[in-house]
C-alpha angles and dihedrals in degrees: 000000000000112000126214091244085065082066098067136104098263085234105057109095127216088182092065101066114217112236123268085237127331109282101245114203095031116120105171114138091245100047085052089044097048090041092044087052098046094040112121118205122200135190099262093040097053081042091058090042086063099040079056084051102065102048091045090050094040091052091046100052099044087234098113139010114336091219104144105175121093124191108205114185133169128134129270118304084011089127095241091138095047097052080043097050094045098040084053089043092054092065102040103093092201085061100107140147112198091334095314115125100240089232087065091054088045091045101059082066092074126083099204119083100202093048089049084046095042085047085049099055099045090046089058095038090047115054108188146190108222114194108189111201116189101205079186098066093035091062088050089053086053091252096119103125099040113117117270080228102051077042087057104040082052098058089046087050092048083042094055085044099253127156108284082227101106094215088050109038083047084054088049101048084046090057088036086064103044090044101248094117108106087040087047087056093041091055092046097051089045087046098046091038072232129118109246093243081053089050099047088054083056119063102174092056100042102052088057088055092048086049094067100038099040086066095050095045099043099019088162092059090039117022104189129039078248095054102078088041091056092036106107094193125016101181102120103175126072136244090278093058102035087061085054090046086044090056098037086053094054083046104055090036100040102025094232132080087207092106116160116204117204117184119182127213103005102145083068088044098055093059084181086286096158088207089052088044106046088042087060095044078057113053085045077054098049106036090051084053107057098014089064093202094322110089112055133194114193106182120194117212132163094246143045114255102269132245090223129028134049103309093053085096087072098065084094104055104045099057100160109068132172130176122201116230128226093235092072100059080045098059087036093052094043088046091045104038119009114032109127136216116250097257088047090052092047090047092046086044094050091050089050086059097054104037104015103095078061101045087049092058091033107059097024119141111227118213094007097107086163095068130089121268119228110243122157089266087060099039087055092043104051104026140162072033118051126231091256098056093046088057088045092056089048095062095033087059092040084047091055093039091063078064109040102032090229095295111142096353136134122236121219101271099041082050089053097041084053093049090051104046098031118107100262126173120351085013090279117129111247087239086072097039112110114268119264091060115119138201111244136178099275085060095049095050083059103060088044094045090109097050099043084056090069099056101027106018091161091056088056097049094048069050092062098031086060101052089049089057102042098022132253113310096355104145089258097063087043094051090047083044083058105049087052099057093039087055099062081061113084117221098018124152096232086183124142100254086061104040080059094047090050090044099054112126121186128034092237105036122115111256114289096228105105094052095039095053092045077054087055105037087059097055097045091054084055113090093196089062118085102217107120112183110214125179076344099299113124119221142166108251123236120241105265090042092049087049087051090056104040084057089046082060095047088055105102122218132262138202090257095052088045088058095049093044090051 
């Protein structure tokens, strides 16, 4: 019995896991070195690196627009941070793995000579301080309306080894600038009895320290030794002037004013939140102000700036956009997790040919003229999924990710790459199953059953309830599997034609309709159940139209409803 797994391109490995997601802000040798050497490049998305090129190179050498705010959409899982992180990565000199500078890994990735050489030139010409802020991981840490910029002078502050304390790592850029710095550490060392390093990894010992010395170092900004230690803020520039003091300190720290900020997730961030918006209008205004070119912001977000709403404002700012495109998760998933050899291509391609024209009118979508059609290139190309399902993970992730900003979870391929090596049926992986079995949406709403909880914890737990009652996998608890994933997409068709589709399981198996409509037909007839068909879309109810309708079939039935009925 040939398995599915038979089918595959000898070098693709199930045993290295691809990442939840890319860790952002990471910068260990061996992350950079893991994420370089699985990165897949395609056409579009080294296309886009050298479109990015261009503006970077023409900003830094003065030659050409100093526009210094890119825009960089693309959906999730689209791989948008990691062509943000790299790009950063390329230019930052102290970017190494085992001695290796971190541009000449990434660029390995890239077919064309003359786009690795040119990468090579400008990364040497162009020495840059690269700052990654995860806005993700900021919101998890509460930190989720604090300005991007007071996000960003943080993390320059954490970078030049400051206290993570903000009063006092503003008081010791302050002292950093005007050159007291050294004199600032020797007194408070004298003054704790600590070494400064000792003091920095104490925060409760060391503000009272800077109290005292803010006020004799700076008496007409606080007047007594008191006056630093009740202070809830000290910052006493705007937002003008912190981005100055942001550039002079990586100046003075670094030795060039070249700094690219690279913020991820911040259309998520922003929740329409106008402070949040017109802080970050401010800092694109002013960095292009007093960075001259130099000092660049590319900000990722899921969609592309609107052309309404509050972040329209942004349009200006952010004059260097670029959207990422589907296709792309679709050739890197198909390159990282489903080529096939050549004999597994010729066996797929002889089994298309017997049982295709089936398959076709079995597992075909109705009135979802967005989505793929099966043909045998993209039977080859996305088995053991089809196209269709693969689509359908896609907007069910893009769906959740509008809830959970990306945090925590999956993206497409590491959802894929789940469904193929978990124990499935029987306990066997789906790799070893025999060819001819397909994925289908029931599988899919397994792997995103944690996810979904979080946005729709009562759909998950009818889910449960209803495998308790008709058994694991019975066509009852796959049909129920399917309405809830097709109910995080919004706008589609949950009819019956296309639950079955979605459900078929074998490529040469018969269509699915007539079980699953017996499948349906049974929980519908249930009045514990809350599936409710309306204008032939199925649904879970909500609870009080679940309750509505538990009471209606309590009703009994008199002589006059009889006679309607009849």
């Amino acid at each position: 019995m040939a398995t599915i797994k038979s089918l595959f391109d000898e070098n693709l490995t199930f045993e290295r896991r691809v990442e939840k997601v890319i860790t952002f802000s990471n910068r260990e040798p061996k992350v950079l070195r893991n994420e370089a050497r699985d990165y897949v490049l395609t056409d579009n998305l080294s296309s886009e690196y050298e479109t990015l090129l261009n503006y970077f190179d023409d900003a830094q050498s003065g030659s050409g627009s100093p526009d210094c705010c890119t825009w960089l959409s693309g959906f999730y899982g689209s791989g948008k941070s990691s062509f943000a992180k790299y790009f950063g990565l390329s230019f930052d000199s102290k970017a190494e793995v085992e001695g290796q500078p971190f541009h000449e890994l990434f660029t390995a990735r890239f077919d064309s000579a003359a786009l690795k050489s040119r990468i090579k030139t400008l990364t040497k010409k162009y020495d840059t301080a690269v700052f990654l802020l995860d806005l993700a991981a900021q919101g998890v840490s509460g930190a989720n309306n604090t300005p991007i910029s007071t996000l960003l002078f943080d993390q320059v502050c954490a970078w030049a080894g400051y206290a993570s304390d903000r009063k006092v790592a503003d008081l010791t850029a302050r002292m950093e600038l005007d050159n007291k710095l050294e004199e600032f550490k020797q007194k408070a060392e004298a003054f704790s009895g600590l070494s400064y390093d000792e003091l920095i990894k104490q925060p409760t010992l060391l503000i009272p320290v800077a109290s005292a010395l803010a006020h004799e170092y700076y008496p007409k900004i606080w007047s007594t030794p008191e006056a630093f230690l009740s202070t809830q803020s000290i910052s006493t520039v705007n937002d003008q002037d912190r981005v100055r003091q942001m550039l002079d300190l990586i100046e003075k720290k670094a030795g060039t004013r070249r700094v690219l900020f690279i913020v991820d997730e911040v259309g998520h961030f922003l929740k329409n939140n106008d402070d949040l918006i017109n802080n970050l209008d401010g800092l694109a205004k002013n960095l292009k102000e007093i960075g001259q070119g130099q000092a660049w912001l590319i900000a990722t977000a899921q969609q592309t700036i609107p052309k309404t709403g509050p972040l329209f404002g942004l349009q200006d700012r952010f004059p260097i956009k670029i959207d990422l495109k589907a296709s792309d998760i679709r050739e890197i998933t198909h390159k990282r997790l489903l080529k096939k050899s050549a004999a597994g291509d010729a066996a797929l391609k002889a089994a298309f040919a017997e049982h295709g024209q089936k398959l076709i009118h079995s597992t075909k979508l109705h009135a979802c003229d967005a989505y793929p059609k099966l043909d045998e290139a993209s039977f080859l190309e996305f088995y053991p999924l089809l196209p269709q399902q693969f689509e359908l993970l896609i907007d069910a992730i893009s769906s959740l990710a509008k809830t959970h900003g990306g945090v925590g979870l999956r993206s497409a391929i590491r959802c894929i790459e789940e469904i193929l090596i978990n124990q499935g049926t029987g306990n066997q992986r789906l790799i070893d199953q025999e060819v001819g079995t397909l994925i289908t949406a029931a599988d899919i709403y397994t792997i995103l059953e944690k996810d979904i909880v979080t946005s729709a914890r009562e759909i998950t737990l009818h889910v449960d309830s209803i495998m308790l009652k008709y058994s694991e996998r019975s066509p009852e608890h796959q049909v129920a599997m399917t309405i809830a994933v097709l109910q995080q997409i919004d706008g589609f068709p949950a009819s019956r034609e296309n639950i079955a589709a979605l459900l078929h399981p074998r490529l040469d198996q018969q269509p699915q309709i007539d079980a699953i409509n017996t499948a349906i037909d049974t929980l519908l007839a249930n009045s514990l159940v809350p599936i409710g068909e309306t204008d032939g879309q199925l649904s879970f109810l909500s609870e009080v139209v679940s309750q509505v309708e538990k009471e209606r079939a309590n009703i009994p039935a008199t002589s006059t409803h009889r006679e309607t009925a009849q």
